[in-house]
N, C-alpha and C positions, 0 to 999 in steps of 0.2 A: 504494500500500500504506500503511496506517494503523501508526504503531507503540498499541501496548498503553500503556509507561511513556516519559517521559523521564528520561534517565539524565544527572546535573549533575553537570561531573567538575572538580575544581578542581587547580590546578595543583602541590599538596602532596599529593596522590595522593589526597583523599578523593573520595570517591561518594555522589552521593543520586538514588536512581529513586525516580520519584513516578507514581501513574498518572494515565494525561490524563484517566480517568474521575471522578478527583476534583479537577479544575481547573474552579474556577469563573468566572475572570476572568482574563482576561490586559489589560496596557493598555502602549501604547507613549506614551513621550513624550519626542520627540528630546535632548532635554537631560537626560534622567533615566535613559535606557534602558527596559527590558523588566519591566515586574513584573506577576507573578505569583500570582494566590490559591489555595491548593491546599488544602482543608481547615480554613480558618483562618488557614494557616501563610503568611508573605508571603515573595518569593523575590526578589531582585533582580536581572537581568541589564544586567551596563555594560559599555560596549565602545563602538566608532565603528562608522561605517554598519550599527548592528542590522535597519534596514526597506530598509537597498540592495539589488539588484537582482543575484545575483551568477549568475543565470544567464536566461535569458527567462523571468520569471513565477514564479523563485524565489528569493521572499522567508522572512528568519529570522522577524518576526511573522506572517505570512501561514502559514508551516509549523508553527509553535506553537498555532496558532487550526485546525487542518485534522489535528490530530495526524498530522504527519507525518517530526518533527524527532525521530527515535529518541537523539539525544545532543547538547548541547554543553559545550564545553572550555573552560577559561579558555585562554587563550595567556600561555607563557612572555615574560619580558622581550624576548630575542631573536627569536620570531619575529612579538611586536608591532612592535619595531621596523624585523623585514624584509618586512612586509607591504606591498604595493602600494597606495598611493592608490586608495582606492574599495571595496577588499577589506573583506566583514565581519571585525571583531577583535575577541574576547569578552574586555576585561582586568578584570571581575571577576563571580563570580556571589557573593550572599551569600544565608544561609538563616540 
């Protein structure tokens, strides 16, 4: 199933859905994280293992590029810090 928008939820409760119909570019670069061009507008996603593997064959770039990723979250302090080795962690999105 395809989502319509992505919805970027940051951890001080705001919200931005954008639709994937106006993403023109997404690019991954491990040291940088996930950016995003959406109309002009540039999006940044930072976290650790953004392109890991967290299930067989699903990946967070790979689901962004396939509109399939209907939402991500920043992670609070604490459950960056209780997260397992290997686990995606989203510690910041900026817009």
């Amino acid at each position: 199933e395809r989502a319509v928008m992505l919805e970027l939820r940051k951890k001080d409760g705001n919200i931005l859905a954008v639709g994937y119909g106006y993403l023109d570019r997404v690019e991954f670069d491990p040291s940088d994280g996930i950016a995003l061009s959406i109309a002009g507008q540039k999006i940044r996603i930072q976290g650790r293992n953004l392109n890991a593997e967290v299930r067989p064959t699903v990946r967070l770039f790979q689901g962004i590029t396939r509109h399939r990723v209907p939402w991500i979250q920043e992670a609070d302090r604490v459950r960056s810090m209780e997260s397992v080795e290997g686990n995606t962690v989203v510690e910041a999105i900026e817009w």
